[in-house]
N, C-alpha and C positions, 0 to 999 in steps of 0.2 A: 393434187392437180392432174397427175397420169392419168388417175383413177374414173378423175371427171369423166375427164378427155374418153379414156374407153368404153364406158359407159353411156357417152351419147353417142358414139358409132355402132355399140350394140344395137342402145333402142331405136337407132335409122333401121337396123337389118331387121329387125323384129316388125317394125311399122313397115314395110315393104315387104313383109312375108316371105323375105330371104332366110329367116332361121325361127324357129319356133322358140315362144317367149320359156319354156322350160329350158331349154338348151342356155340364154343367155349368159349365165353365171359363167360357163364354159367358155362361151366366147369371149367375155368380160376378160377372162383369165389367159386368153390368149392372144386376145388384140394386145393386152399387157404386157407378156413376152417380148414380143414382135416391136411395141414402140420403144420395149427399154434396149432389145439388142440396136435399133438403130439409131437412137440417141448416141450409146455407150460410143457405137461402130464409127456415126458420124464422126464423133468428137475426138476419136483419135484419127481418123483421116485429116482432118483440120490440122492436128498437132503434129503431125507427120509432114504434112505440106510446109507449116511455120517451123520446122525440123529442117527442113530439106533431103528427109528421108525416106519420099514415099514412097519407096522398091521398099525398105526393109520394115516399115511401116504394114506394109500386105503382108508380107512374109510373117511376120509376127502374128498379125490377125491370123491367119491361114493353119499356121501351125499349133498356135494356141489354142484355137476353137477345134483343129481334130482332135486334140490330145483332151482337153477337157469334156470330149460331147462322149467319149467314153468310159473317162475313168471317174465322174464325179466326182467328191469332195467338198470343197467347203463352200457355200452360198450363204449371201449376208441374207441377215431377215427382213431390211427394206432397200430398195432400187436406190434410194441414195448414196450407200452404204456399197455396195454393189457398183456402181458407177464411178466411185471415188475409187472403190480397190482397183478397178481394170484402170480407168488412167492413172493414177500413180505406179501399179504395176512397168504399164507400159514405158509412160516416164522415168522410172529409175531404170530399164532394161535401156532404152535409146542411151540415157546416159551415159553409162556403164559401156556400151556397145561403139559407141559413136568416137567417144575420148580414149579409146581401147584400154578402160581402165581394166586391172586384175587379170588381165593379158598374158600368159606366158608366166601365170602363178599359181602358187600351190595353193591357195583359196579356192581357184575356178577350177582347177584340177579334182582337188578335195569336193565342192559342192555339187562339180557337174556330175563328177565320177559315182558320188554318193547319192544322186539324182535317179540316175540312169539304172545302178540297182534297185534300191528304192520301189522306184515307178514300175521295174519288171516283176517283183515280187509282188506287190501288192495289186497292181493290174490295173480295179477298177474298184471302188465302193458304192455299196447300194445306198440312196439316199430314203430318208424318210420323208421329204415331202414329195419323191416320187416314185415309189418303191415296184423295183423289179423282181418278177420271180426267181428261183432260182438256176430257172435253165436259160431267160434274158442274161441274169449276171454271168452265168458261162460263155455264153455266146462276146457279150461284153468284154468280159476281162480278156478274152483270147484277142480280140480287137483291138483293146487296149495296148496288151500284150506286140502284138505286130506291128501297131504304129511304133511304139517304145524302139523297137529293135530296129526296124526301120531309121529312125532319126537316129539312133544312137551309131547306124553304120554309115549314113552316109554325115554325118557331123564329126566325128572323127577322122575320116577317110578325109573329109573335105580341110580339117586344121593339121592333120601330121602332112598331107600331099601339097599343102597349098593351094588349092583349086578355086578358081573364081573369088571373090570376096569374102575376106575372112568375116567382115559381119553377117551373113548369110550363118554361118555357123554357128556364130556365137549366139544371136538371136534362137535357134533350138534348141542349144545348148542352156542359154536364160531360161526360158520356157519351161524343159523338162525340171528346172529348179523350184521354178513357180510352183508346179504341179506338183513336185512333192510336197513345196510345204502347205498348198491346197490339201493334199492328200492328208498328211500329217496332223494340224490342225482339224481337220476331222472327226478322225481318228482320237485325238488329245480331246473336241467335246463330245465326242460319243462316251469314252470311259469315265468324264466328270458326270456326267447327266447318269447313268448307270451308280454309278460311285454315290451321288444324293438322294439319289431311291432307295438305295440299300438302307444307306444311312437314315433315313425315313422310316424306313419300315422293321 
């Protein structure tokens, strides 16, 4: 249905000789980006509002998408798949965050903590459906690397000082978790896929 959908706003731009008809696959592939980030984006603003959460709601989106627009990791193979991980992500973070469940325990201590190294060591990974060279993934990972440090100083500072809204916190703190097991998961199909080829060959 997406697909329709971007593929007759290509061939408007093609028929109006706003992009030339060799270019379209490209464009196809980008108007597709663009309609799946703002479905995804819409649809959790909505659950954010039916939440009564929509400070922490943005903050979520905001921190999440810098952390992920560097370090890459795991993407589903089709937009439904991908749609369903960010809102249930999101939804078990509101939960978790909202009922201050795992609060003040050595669970979120243990995951955040093991997050936050995690994420510093590993930085950023090169994907295959969009592959960086590797002076982008330098550049990147140091990126990466600074956002990481960054949240990880002012997310601590903010839950031992007490400062402003502990959800504020915890909502990075979630996040940098995400992103590792983004990371992780990975990682765990990069070496099966490697592992079946061997094994093939």
């Amino acid at each position: 249905m997406l697909q329709i959908i971007c593929n007759r706003i290509s061939n408007k731009l093609v028929l109006y000789n706003i992009i030339e008809k060799e270019e379209q696959c490209i464009y196809d592939y980008g108007i597709y980006l663009t309609l799946m980030t703002i479905i995804t984006t819409s649809t959790i603003i909505v659950l954010g509002f039916l939440w009564g959460e929509i400070g922490l709601t943005i903050v979520f989106l905001l921190v999440l998408a810098s952390m992920r627009h560097y370090t890459g990791g795991y993407h589903a193979n089709h937009y439904w798949q991908c749609y369903l991980l960010s809102c249930m992500s999101y939804c078990t973070v509101m939960y978790l965050v909202v009922n201050n469940m795992l609060l003040n325990s050595v669970v979120l201590v243990v995951l955040g903590g093991g997050a936050m190294i995690y994420n510093l060591v590993v930085g950023s990974l090169n994907s295959d459906k969009n592959p960086k060279t590797s002076k982008e993934m330098l550049q990147r990972t140091k990126k990466a690397r600074f956002i990481f440090v960054l949240y990880d100083i002012v997310s601590i500072v903010g839950v031992l000082f007490h400062l402003g809204e502990v959800g504020i916190w915890l909502i990075i703190i979630w996040s940098q978790i995400i992103v590792m097991f983004s990371l992780l998961i990975f990682q765990i199909q990069r070496r099966y896929f490697k592992w079946k080829l061997k094994k093939q060959c």
